[in-house]
C-alpha positions in Angstrom: 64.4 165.4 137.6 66.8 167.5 139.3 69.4 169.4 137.5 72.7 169.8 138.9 72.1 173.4 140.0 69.7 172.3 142.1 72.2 170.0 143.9 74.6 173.4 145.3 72.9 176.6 144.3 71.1 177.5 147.9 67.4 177.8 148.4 67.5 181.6 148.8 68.5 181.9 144.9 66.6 179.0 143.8 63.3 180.2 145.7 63.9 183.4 143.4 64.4 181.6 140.0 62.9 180.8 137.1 62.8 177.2 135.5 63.3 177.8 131.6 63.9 174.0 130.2 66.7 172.8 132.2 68.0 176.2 132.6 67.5 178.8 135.4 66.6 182.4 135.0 66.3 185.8 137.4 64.2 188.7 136.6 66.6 192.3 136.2 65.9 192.9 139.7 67.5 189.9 141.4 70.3 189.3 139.0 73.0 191.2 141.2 71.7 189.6 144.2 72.3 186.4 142.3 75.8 186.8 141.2 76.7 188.6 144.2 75.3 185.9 146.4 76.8 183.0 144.1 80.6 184.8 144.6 80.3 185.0 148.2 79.6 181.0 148.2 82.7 180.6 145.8 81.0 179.0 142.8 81.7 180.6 139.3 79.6 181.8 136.4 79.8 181.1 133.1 77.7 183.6 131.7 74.3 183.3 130.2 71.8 184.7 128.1 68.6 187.0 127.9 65.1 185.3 126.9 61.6 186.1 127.3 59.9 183.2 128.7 55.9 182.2 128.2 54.2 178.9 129.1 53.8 178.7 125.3 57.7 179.6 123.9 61.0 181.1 124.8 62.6 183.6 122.7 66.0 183.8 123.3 68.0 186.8 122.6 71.0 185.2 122.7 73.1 187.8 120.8 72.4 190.2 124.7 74.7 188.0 126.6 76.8 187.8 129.5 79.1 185.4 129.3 83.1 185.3 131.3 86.5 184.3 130.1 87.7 180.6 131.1 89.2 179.8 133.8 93.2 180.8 133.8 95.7 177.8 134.3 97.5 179.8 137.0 94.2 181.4 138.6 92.7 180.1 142.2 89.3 179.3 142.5 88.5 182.1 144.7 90.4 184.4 142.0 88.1 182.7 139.0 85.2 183.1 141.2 85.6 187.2 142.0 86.3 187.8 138.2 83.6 186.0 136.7 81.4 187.7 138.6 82.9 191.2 137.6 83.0 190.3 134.4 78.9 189.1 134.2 77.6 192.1 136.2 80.2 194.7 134.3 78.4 193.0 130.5 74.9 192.7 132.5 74.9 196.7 133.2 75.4 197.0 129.3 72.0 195.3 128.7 69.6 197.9 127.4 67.0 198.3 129.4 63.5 195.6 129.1 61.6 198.4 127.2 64.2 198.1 124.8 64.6 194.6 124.8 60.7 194.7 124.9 61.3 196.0 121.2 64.0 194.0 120.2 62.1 190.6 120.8 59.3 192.1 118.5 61.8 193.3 115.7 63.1 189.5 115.8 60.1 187.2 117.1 57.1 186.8 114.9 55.6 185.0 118.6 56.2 188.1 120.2 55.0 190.4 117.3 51.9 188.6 117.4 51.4 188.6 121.4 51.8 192.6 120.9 48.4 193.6 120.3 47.4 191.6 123.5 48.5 193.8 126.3 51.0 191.2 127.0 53.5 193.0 129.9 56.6 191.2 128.3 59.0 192.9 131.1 57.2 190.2 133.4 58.5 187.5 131.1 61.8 188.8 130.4 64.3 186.6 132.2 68.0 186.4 132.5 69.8 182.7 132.4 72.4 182.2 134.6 75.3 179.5 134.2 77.6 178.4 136.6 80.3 176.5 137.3 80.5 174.5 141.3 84.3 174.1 142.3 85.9 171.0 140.9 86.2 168.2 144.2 90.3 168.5 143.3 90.5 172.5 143.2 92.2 173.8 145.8 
């Protein structure tokens, strides 16, 4: 099934992604890229949400988010655009870095606790979710 993403995202950012459920994720190093390449191309972002994904189970830290403000009534498109993606990369930079989130998901995932003894590189599996928002067909 294709998800709507799929439908206005380009291939250069969906090449890079990673499927989580119906949702898409980048690794650390490609998230900039990402919401830099998604302003350019005018289409918003909602924000989204750190996880560690495994073929066996996600574990969502969903309390290390980066989610934007609604649109304003009196804001353009190209306006909304620009800010949401100031406003996800500015609460992106505050995300500690995957060592520590490494030991958050342990402190707060009996899954990962228990993958801990197994060499398991979790900054491989760490991935950040990205929402976004295409422009309306009647926004100017």
């Amino acid at each position: 099934m294709i998800e709507k993403e799929e439908l206005y995202l380009p291939k250069e950012l969906l090449d890079k992604s990673i499927k989580s459920g119906k949702e898409f994720g980048w690794l650390r190093e490609d998230f900039e890229f990402v919401i830099k390449t998604a302003r350019n191309l005018e289409i918003a972002i909602i924000g989204g949400q750190t996880q560690f994904k495994f073929p066996d189970g996600i574990c969502e830290l969903y309390w290390r988010k980066f989610d934007t403000k609604p649109k304003e009534i009196d804001e353009n498109w190209q306006e909304y655009c620009k800010r949401t993606a100031f406003e996800c990369l500015d609460h992106f930079k505050k995300i500690p870095s995957d060592y520590d989130l490494r030991i958050e998901g342990i402190e707060n995932f009996k899954f990962l606790k228990d993958m801990e003894s197994e060499n398991v590189e979790f900054e491989k599996h760490l991935i950040f979710i990205i929402y976004f928002e295409n422009k309306p067909v009647n926004e100017k």
